[in-house]
C-alpha positions, 0 to 999 in steps of 0.5 A, a space after each residue: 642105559 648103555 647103547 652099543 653099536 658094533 660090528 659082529 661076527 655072524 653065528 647061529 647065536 646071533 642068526 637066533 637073536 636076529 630072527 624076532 627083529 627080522 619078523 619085525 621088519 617083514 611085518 612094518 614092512 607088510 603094512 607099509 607096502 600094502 597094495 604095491 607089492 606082488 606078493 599083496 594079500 599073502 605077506 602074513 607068514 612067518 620068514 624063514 631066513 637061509 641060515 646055511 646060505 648066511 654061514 657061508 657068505 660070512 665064511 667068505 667074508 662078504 656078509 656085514 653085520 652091525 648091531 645094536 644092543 641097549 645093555 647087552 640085548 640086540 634092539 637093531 641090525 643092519 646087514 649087508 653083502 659085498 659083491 663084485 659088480 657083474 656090470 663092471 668088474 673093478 668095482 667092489 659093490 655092497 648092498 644094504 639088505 636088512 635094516 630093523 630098529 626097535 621103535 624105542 631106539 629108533 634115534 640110533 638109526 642114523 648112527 647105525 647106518 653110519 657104522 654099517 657104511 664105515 665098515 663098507 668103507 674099510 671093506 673097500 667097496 665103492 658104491 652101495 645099493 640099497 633097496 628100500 620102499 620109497 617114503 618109508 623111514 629107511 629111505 628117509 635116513 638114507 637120503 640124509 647119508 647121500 643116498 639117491 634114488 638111481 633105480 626102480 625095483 619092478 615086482 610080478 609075481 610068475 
């Protein structure tokens, strides 16, 4: 069987194969978090991903897409920003935003990743922040990339 990792151009074809994957995430991810998110108890819901807002950072050419497709049907993404850093204005940042693997391709997941950082790489960011559950696969691949936990994300639901 033939596994391809690509990088893609966003569209509304892409924005609806993602989507399903994308539930997939939020709902392993529901399970995983349990207790320690804010939103505890109320994580049961379908998303509603901002489509306009996707369409208009790939239009700027900011947003980072890359694919994994078992012949020809999408089986994982990783997607990404980039971002001008607020804090230091020279530095060219990206962000590692959504990752999601079917569980049967889940043996790809490394090279995904590494796909997704070549393309930061080639977009010339210099740092990459990545916010994800600590002890969840996710992490775990990231610490064989290099990655190292720098800070904490504090939730409060208001």
């Amino acid at each position: 069987m033939s596994v391809v990792i690509a990088l893609e151009p966003f569209s509304a074809a892409l924005f609806r194969e993602i989507l399903p994957l994308a539930q997939k995430c939020w709902e392993e991810a529901t399970i995983l978090k349990a207790e320690t998110c804010a939103f505890y108890g109320e994580r049961d819901f379908q998303i509603e991903p901002d489509e306009a807002r996707y369409h208009e950072l790939a239009a700027i050419r900011t947003l980072v897409i890359v694919t994994l497709r078992q012949e020809g049907v999408l089986e994982g993404y990783v997607e990404g920003f980039l971002y001008r850093s607020l804090h230091h204005q020279k530095i060219l940042a990206g962000i590692g935003d959504t990752l999601y693997v079917n569980p049967s391709l889940r043996s790809y997941t490394g090279p995904l990743v590494d796909r997704f950082l070549e393309e930061m790489r080639v977009r010339h960011a210099q740092i990459i922040g990545w916010p994800v559950t600590p002890g969840s696969s996710v992490h775990k691949v990231l610490l064989t990339f290099g990655f190292v936990g720098d800070d904490v994300v504090m939730e409060k639901r208001l």
